[in-house]
Structures are given as structure tokens and as C-alpha cells.
PQR file of N, CA, C, O and H, with PARSE charges and radii, in Angstrom:
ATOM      1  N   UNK A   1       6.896  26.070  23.403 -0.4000 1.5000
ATOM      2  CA  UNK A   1       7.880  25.810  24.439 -0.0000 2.0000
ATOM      3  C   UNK A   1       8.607  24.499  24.118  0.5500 1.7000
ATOM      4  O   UNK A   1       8.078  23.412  23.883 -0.5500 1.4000
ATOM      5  N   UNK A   2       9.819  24.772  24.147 -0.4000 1.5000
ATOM      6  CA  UNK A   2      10.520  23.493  23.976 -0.0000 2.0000
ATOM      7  C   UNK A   2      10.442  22.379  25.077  0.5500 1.7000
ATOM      8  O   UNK A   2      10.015  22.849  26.132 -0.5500 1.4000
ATOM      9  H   UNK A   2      10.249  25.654  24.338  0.4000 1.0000
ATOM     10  N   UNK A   3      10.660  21.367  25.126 -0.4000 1.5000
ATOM     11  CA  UNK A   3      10.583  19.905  25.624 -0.0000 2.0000
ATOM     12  C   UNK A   3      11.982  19.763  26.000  0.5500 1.7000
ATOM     13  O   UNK A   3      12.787  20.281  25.225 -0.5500 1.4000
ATOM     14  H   UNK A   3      11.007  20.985  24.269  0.4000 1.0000
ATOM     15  N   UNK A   4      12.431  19.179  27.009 -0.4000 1.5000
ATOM     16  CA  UNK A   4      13.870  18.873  27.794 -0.0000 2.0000
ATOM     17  C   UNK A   4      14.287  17.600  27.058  0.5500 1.7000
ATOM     18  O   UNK A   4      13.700  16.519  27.122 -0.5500 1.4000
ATOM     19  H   UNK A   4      11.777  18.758  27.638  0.4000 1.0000
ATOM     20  N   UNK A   5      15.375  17.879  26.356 -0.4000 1.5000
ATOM     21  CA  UNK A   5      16.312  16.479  26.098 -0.0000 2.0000
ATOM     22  C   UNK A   5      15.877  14.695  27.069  0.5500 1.7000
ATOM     23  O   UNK A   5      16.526  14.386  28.068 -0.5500 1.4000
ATOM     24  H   UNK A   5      15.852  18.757  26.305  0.4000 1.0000
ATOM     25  N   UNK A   6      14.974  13.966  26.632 -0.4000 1.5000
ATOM     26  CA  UNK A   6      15.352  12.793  27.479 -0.0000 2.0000
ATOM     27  C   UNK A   6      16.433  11.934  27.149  0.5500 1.7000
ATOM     28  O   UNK A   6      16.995  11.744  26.070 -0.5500 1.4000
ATOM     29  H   UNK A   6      14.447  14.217  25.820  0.4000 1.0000
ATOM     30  N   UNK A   7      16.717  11.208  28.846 -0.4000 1.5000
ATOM     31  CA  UNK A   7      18.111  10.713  28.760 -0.0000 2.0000
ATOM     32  C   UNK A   7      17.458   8.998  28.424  0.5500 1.7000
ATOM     33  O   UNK A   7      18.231   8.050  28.282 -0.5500 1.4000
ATOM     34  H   UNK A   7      16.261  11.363  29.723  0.4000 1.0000
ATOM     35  N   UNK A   8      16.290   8.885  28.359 -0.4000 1.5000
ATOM     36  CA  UNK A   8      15.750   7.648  28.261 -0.0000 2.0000
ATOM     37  C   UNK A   8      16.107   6.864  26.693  0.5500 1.7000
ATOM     38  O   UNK A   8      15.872   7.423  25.622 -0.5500 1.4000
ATOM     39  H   UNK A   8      15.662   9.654  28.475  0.4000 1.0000
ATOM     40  N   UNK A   9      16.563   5.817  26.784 -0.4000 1.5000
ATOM     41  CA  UNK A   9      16.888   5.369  25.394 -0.0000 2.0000
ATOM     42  C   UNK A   9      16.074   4.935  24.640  0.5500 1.7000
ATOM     43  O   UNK A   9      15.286   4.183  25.213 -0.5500 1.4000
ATOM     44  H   UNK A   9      16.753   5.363  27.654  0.4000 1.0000
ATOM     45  N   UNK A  10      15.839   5.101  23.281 -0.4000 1.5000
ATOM     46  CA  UNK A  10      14.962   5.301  22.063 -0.0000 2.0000
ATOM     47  C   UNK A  10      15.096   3.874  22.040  0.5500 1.7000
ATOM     48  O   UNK A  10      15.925   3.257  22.708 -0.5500 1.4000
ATOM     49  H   UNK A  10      16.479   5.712  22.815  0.4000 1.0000
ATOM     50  N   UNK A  11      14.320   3.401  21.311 -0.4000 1.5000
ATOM     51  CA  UNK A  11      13.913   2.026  20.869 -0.0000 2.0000
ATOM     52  C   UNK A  11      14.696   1.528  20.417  0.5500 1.7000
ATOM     53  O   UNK A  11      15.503   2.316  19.922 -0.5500 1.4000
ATOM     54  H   UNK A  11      13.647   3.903  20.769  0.4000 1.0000
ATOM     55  N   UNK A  12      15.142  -0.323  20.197 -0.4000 1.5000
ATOM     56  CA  UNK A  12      16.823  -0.857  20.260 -0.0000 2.0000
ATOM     57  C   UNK A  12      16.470  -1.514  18.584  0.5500 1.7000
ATOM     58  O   UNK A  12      15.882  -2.577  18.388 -0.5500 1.4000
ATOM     59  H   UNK A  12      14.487  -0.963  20.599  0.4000 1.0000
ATOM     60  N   UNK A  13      16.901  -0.747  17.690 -0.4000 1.5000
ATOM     61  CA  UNK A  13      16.619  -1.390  16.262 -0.0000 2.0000
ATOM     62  C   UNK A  13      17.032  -3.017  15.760  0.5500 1.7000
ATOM     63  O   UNK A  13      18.147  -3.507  15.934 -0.5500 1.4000
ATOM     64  H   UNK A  13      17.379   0.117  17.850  0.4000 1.0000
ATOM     65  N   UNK A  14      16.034  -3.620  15.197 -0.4000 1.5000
ATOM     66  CA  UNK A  14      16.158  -4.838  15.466 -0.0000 2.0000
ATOM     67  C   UNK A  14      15.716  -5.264  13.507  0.5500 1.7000
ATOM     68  O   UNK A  14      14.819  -4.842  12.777 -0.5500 1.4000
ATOM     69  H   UNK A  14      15.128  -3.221  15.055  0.4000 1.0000
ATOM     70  N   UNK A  15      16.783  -6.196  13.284 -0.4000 1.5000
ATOM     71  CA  UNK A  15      16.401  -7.331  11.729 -0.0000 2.0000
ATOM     72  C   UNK A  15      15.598  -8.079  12.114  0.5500 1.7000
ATOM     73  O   UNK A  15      15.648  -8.570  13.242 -0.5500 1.4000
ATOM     74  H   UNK A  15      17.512  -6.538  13.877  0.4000 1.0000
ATOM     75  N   UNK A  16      14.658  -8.335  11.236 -0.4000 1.5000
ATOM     76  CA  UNK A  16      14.427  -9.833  11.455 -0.0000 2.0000
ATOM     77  C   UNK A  16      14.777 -10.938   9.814  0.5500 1.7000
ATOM     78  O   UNK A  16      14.684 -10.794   8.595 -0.5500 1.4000
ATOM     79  H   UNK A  16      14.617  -7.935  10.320  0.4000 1.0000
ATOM     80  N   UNK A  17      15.144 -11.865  10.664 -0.4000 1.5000
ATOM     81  CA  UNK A  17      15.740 -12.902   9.393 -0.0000 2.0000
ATOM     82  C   UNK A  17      14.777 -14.028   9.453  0.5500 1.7000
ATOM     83  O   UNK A  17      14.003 -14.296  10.372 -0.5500 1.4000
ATOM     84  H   UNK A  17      15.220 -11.982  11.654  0.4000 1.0000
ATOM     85  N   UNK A  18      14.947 -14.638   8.336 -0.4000 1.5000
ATOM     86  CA  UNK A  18      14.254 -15.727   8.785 -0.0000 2.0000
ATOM     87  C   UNK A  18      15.749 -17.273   8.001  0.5500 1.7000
ATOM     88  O   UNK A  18      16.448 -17.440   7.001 -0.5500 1.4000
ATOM     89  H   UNK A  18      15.576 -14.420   7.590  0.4000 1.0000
ATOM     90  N   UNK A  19      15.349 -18.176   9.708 -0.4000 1.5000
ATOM     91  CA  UNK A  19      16.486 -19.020   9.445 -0.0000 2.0000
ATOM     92  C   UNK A  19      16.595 -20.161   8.232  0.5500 1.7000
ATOM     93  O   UNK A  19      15.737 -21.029   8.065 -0.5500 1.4000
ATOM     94  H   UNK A  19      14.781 -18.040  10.519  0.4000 1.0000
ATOM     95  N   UNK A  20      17.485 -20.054   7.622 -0.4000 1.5000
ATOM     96  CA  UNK A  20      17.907 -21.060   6.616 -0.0000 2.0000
ATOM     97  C   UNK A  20      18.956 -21.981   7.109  0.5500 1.7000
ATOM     98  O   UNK A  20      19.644 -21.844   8.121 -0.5500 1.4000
ATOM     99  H   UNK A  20      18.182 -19.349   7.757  0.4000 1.0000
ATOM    100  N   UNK A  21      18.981 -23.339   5.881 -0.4000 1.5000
ATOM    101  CA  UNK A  21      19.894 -24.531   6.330 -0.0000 2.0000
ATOM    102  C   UNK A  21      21.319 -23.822   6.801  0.5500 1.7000
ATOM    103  O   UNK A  21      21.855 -22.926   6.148 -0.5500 1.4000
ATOM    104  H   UNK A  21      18.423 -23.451   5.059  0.4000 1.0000
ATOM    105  N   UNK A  22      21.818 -24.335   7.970 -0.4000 1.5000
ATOM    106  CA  UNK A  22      23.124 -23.904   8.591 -0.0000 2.0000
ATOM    107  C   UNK A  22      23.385 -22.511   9.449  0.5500 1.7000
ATOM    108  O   UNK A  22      24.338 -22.026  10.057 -0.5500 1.4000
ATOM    109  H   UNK A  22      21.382 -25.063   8.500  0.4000 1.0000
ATOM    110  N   UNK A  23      22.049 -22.141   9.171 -0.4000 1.5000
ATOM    111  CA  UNK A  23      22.540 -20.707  10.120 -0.0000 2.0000
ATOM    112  C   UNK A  23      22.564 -21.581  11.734  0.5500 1.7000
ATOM    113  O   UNK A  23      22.352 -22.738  12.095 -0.5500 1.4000
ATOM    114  H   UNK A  23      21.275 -22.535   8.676  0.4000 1.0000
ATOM    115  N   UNK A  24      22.893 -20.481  12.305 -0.4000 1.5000
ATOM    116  CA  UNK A  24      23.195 -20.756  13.801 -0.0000 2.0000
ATOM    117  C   UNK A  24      23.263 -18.905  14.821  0.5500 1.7000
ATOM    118  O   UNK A  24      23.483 -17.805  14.313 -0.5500 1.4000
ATOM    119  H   UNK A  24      23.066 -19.540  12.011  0.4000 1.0000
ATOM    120  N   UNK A  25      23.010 -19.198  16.162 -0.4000 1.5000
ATOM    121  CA  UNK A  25      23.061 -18.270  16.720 -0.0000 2.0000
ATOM    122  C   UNK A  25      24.295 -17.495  16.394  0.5500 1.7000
ATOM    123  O   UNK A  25      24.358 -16.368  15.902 -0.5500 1.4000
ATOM    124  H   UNK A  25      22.831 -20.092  16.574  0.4000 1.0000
ATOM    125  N   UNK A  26      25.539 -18.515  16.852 -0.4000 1.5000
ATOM    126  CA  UNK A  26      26.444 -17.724  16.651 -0.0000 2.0000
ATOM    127  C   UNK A  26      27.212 -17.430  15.256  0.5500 1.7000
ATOM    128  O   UNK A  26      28.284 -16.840  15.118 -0.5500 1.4000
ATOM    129  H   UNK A  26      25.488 -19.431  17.251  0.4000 1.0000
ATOM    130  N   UNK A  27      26.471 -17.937  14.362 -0.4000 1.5000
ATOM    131  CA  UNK A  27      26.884 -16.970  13.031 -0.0000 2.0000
ATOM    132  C   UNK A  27      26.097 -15.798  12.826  0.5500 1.7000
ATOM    133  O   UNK A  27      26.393 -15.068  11.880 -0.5500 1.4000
ATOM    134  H   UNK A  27      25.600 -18.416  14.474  0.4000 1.0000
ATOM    135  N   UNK A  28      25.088 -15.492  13.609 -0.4000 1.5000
ATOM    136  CA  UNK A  28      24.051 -14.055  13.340 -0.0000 2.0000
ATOM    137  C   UNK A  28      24.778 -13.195  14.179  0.5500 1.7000
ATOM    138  O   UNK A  28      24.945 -12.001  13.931 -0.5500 1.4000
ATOM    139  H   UNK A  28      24.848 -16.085  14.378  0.4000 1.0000
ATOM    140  N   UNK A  29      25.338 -13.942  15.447 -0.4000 1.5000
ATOM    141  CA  UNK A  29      26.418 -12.967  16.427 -0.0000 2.0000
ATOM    142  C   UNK A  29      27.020 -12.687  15.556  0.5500 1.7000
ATOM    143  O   UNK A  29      26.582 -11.692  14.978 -0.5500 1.4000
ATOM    144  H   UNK A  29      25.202 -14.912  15.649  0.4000 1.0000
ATOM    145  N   UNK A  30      28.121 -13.229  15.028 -0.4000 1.5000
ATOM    146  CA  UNK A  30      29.484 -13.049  14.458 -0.0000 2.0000
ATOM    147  C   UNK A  30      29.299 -12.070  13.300  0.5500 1.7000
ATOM    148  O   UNK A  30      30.290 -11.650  12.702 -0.5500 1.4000
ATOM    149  H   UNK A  30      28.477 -14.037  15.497  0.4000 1.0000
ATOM    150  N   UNK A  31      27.988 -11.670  12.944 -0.4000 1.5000
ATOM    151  CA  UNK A  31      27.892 -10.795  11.717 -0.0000 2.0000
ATOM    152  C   UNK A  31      27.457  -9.744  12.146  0.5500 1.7000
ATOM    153  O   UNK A  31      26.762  -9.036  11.418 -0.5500 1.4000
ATOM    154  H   UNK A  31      27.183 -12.011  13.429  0.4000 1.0000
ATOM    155  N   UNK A  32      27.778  -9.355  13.530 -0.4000 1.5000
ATOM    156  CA  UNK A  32      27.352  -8.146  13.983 -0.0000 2.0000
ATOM    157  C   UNK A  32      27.865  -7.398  15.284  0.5500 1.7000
ATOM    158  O   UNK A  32      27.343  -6.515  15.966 -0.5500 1.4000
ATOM    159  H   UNK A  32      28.343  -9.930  14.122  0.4000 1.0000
ATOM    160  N   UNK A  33      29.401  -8.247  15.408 -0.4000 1.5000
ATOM    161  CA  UNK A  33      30.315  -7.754  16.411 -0.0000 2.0000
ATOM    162  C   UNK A  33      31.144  -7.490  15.905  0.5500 1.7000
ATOM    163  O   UNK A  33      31.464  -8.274  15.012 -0.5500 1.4000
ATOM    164  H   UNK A  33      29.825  -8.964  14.855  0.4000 1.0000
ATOM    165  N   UNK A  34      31.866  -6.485  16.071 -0.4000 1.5000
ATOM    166  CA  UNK A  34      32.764  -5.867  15.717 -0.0000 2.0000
ATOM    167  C   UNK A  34      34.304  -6.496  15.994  0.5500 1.7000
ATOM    168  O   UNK A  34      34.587  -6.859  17.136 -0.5500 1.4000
ATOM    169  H   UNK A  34      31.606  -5.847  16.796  0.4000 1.0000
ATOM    170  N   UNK A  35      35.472  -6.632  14.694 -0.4000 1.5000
ATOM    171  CA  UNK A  35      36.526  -7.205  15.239 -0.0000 2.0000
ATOM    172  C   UNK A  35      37.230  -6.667  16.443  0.5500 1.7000
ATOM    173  O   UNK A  35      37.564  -5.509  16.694 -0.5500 1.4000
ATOM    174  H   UNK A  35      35.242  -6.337  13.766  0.4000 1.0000
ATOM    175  N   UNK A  36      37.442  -8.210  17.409 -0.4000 1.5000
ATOM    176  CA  UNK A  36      38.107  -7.833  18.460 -0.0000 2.0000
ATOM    177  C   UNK A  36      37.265  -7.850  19.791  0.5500 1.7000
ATOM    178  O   UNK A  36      37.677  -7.855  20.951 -0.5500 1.4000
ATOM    179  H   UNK A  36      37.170  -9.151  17.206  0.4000 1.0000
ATOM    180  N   UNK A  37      35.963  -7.857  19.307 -0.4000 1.5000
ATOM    181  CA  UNK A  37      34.658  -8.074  20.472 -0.0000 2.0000
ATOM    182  C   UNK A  37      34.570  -9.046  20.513  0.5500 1.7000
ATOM    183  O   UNK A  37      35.209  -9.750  19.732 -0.5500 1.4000
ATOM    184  H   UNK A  37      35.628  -7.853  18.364  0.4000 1.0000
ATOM    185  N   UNK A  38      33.736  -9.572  21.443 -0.4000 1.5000
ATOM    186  CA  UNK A  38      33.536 -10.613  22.388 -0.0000 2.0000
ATOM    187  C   UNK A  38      31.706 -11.154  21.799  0.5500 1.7000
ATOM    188  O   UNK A  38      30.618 -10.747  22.206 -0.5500 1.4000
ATOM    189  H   UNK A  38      33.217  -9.000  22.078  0.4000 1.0000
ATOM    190  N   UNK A  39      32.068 -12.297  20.614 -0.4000 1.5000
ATOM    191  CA  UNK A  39      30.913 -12.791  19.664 -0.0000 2.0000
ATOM    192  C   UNK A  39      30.189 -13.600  21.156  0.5500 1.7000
ATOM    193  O   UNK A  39      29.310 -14.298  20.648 -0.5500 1.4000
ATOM    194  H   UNK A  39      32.952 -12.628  20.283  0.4000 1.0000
ATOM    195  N   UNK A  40      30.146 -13.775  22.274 -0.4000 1.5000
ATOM    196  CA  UNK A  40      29.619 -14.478  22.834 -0.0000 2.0000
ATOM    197  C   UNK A  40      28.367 -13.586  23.497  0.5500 1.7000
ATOM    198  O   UNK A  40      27.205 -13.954  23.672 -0.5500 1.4000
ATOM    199  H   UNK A  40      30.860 -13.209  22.686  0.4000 1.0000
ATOM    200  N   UNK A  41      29.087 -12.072  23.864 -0.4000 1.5000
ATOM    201  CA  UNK A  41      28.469 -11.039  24.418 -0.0000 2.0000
ATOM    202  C   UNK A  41      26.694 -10.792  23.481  0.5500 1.7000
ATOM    203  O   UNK A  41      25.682 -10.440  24.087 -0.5500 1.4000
ATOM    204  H   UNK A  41      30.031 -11.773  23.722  0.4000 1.0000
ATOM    205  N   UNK A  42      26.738 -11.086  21.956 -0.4000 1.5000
ATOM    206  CA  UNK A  42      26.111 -11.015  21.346 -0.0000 2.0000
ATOM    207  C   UNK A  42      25.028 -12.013  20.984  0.5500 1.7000
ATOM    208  O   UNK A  42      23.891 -11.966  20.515 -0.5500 1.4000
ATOM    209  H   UNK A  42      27.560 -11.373  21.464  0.4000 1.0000
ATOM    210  N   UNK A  43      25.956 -13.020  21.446 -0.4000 1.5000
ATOM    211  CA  UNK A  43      24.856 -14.167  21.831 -0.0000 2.0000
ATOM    212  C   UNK A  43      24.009 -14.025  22.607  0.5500 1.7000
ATOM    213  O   UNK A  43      22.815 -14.014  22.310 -0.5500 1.4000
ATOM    214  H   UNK A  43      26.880 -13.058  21.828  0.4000 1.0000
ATOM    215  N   UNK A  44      24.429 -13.900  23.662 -0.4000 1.5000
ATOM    216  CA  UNK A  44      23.238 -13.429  24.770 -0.0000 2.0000
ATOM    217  C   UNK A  44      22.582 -12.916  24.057  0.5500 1.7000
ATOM    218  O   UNK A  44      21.660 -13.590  23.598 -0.5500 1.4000
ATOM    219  H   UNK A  44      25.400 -13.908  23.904  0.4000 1.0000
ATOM    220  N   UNK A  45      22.705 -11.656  23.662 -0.4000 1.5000
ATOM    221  CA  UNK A  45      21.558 -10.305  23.542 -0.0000 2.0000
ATOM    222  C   UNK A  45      21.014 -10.786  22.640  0.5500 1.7000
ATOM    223  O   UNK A  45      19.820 -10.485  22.654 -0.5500 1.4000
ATOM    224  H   UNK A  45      23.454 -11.108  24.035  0.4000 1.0000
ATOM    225  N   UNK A  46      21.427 -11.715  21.419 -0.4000 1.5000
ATOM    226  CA  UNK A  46      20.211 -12.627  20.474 -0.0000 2.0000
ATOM    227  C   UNK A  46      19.325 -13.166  21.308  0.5500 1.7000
ATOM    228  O   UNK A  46      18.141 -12.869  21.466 -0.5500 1.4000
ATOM    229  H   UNK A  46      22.397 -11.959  21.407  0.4000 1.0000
ATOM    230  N   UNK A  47      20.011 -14.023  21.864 -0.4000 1.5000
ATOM    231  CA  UNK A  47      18.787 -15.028  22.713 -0.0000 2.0000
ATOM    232  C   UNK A  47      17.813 -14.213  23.830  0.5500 1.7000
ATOM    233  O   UNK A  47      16.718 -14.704  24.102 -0.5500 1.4000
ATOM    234  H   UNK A  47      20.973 -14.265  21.736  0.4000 1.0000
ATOM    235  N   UNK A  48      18.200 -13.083  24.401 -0.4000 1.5000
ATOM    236  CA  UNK A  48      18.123 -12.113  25.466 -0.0000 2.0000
ATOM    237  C   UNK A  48      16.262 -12.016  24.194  0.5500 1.7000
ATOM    238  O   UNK A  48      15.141 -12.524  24.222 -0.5500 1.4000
ATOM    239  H   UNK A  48      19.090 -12.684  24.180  0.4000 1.0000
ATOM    240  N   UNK A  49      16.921 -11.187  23.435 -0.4000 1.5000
ATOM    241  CA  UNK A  49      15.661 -10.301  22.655 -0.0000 2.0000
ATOM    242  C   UNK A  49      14.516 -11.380  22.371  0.5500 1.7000
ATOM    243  O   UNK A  49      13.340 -11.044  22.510 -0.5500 1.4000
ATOM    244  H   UNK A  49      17.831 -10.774  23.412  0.4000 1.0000
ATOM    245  N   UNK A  50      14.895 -12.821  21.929 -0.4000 1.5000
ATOM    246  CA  UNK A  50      13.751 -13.480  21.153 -0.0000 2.0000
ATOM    247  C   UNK A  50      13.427 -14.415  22.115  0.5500 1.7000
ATOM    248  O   UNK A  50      12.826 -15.449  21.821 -0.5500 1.4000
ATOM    249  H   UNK A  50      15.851 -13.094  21.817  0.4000 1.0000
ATOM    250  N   UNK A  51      13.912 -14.033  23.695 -0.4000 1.5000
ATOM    251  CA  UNK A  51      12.920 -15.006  24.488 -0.0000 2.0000
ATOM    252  C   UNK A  51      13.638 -16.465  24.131  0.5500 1.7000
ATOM    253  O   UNK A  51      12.886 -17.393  23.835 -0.5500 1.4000
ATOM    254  H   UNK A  51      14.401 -13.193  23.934  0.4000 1.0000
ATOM    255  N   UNK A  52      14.761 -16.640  24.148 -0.4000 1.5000
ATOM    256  CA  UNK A  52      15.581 -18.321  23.568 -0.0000 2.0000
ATOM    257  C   UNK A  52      16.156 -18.556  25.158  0.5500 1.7000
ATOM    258  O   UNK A  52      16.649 -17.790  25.986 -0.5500 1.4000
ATOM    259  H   UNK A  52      15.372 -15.885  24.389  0.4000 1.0000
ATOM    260  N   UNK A  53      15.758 -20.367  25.155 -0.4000 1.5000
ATOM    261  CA  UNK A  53      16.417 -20.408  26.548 -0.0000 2.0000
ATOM    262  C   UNK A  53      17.369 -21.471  26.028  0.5500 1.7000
ATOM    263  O   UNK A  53      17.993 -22.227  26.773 -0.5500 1.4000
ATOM    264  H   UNK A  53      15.357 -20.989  24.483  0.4000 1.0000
ATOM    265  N   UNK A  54      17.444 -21.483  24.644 -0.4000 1.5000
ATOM    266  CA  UNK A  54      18.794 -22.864  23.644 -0.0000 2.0000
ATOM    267  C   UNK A  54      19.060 -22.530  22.701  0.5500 1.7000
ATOM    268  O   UNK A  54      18.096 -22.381  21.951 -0.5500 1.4000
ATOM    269  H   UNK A  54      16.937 -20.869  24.039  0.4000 1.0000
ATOM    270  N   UNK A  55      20.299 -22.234  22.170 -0.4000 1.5000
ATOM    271  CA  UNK A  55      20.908 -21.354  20.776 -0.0000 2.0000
ATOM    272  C   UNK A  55      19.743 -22.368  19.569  0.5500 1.7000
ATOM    273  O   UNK A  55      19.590 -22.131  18.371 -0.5500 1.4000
ATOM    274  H   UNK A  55      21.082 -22.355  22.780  0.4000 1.0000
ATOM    275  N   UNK A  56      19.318 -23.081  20.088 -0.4000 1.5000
ATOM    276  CA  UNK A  56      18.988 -24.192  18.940 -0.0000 2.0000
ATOM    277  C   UNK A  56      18.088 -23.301  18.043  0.5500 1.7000
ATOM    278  O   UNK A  56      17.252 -22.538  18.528 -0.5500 1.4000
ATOM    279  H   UNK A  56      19.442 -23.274  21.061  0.4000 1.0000
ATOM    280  N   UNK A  57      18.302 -23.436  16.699 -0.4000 1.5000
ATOM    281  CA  UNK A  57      17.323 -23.029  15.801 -0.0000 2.0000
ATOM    282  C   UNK A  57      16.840 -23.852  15.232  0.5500 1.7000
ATOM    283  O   UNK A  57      17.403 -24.946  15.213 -0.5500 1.4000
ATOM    284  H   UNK A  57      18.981 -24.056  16.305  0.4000 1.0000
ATOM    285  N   UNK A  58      15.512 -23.648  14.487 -0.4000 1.5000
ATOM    286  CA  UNK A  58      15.232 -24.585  13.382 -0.0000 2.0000
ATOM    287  C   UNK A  58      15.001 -23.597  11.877  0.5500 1.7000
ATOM    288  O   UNK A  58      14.646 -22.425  12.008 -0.5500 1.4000
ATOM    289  H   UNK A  58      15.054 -22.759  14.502  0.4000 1.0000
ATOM    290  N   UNK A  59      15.234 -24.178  10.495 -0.4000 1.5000
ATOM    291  CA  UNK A  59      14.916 -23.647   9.615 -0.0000 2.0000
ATOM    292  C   UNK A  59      13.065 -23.393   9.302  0.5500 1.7000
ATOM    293  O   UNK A  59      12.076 -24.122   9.376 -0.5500 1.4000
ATOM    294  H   UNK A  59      15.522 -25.130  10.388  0.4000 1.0000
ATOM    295  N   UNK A  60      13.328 -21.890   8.916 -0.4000 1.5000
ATOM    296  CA  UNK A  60      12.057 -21.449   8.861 -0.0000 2.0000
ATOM    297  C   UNK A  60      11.704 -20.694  10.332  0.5500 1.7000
ATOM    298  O   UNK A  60      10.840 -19.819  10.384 -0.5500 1.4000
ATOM    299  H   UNK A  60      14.131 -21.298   8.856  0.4000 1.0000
ATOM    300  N   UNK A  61      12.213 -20.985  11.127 -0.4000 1.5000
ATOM    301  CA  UNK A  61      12.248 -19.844  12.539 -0.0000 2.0000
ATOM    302  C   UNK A  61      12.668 -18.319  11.609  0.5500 1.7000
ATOM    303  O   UNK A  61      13.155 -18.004  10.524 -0.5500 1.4000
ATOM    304  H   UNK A  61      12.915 -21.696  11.085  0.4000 1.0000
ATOM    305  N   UNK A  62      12.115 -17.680  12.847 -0.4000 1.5000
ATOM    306  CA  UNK A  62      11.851 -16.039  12.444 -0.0000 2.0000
ATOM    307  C   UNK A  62      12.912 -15.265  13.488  0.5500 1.7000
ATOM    308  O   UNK A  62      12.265 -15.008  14.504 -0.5500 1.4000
ATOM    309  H   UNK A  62      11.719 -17.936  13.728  0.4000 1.0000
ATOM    310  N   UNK A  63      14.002 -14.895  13.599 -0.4000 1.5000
ATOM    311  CA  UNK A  63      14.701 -14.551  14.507 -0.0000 2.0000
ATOM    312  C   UNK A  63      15.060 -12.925  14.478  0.5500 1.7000
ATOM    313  O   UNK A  63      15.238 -12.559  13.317 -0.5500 1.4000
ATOM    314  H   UNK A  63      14.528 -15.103  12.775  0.4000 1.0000
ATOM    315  N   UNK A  64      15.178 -12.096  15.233 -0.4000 1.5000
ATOM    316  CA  UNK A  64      15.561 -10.876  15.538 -0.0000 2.0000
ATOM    317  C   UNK A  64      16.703 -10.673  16.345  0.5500 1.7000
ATOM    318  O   UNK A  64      16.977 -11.099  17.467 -0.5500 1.4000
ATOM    319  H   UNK A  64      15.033 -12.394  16.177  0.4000 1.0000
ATOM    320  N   UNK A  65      17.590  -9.618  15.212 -0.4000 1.5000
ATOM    321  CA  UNK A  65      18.918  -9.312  15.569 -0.0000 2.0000
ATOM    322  C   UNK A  65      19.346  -7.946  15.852  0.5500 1.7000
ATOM    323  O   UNK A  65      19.385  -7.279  14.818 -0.5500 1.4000
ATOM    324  H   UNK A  65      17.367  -9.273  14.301  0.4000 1.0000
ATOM    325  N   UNK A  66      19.636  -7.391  16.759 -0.4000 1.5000
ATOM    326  CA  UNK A  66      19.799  -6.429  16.949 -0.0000 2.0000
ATOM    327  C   UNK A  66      20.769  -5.397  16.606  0.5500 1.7000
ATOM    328  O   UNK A  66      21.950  -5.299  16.941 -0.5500 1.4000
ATOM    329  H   UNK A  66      19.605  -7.932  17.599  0.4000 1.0000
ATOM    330  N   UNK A  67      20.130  -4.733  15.961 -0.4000 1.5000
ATOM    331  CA  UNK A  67      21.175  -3.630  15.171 -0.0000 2.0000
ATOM    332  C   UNK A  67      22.293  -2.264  15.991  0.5500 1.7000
ATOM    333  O   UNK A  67      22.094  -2.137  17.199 -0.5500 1.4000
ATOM    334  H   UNK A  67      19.171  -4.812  15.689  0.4000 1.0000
ATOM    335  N   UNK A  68      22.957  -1.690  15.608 -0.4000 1.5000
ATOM    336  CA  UNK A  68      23.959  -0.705  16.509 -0.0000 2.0000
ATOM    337  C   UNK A  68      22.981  -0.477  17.491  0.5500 1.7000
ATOM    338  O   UNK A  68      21.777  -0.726  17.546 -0.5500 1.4000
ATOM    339  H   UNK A  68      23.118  -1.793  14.626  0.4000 1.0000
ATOM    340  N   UNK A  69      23.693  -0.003  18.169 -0.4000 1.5000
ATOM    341  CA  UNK A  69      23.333   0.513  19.968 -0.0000 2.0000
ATOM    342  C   UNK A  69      23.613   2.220  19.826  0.5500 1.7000
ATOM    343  O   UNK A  69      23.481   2.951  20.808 -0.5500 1.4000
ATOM    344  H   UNK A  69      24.671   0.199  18.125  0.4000 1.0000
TER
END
């Protein structure tokens, strides 16, 4: 017997990087919004996913970026 389509969304695919000299939140945004979007929107959802309550990084931090939706 088949199983009913769920409308529940599948798991949100995620990179993980690890930070080097000069990265920054919003250059991990900016490499993953699309021209014409709103790189700030993406900020959030960086900081949203890894639990950040300050864009601040340090090198050698382990950060997760979230891939298409």
C-alpha cells in the first residue's frame, strides 16, 4: 500500500566550512543569494542555524551554511 505524499519539509541541507583569515558572515551570505536578493535575509538564517547572537567570527570556527531551499 502506498504512503500519502507528506507536505512536511525534508531536512534543510547545510555546508559546513570552517572559518579562515577574513571570512565574515556576510561574505558566506553573499555566496549564496542570488543576484538581486536581499544578502541580509541570509544573514539571519546563517546566524538563525548556528545559534550566533554576533556576526563575529573567529578563525578556525566551524560554521554551517545553508544550501537551496
Amino acid at each position: 500500500m502506498a504512503r500519502p505524499a507528506s507536505s512536511a519539509p525534508g531536512p534543510q541541507e547545510v555546508i559546513t566550512r570552517t572559518v579562515r583569515p577574513g571570512d565574515n558572515v556576510w561574505s558566506y551570505a553573499a555566496s549564496i543569494t542570488p543576484q538581486g536578493e536581499d544578502v541580509a535575509k541570509n544573514v539571519d538564517r546563517i546566524m538563525q542555524i548556528n545559534n550566533m547572537s554576533s556576526p563575529n567570527l573567529r578563525v578556525g570556527d566551524r560554521i554551517l551554511i545553508p544550501g537551496d531551499d
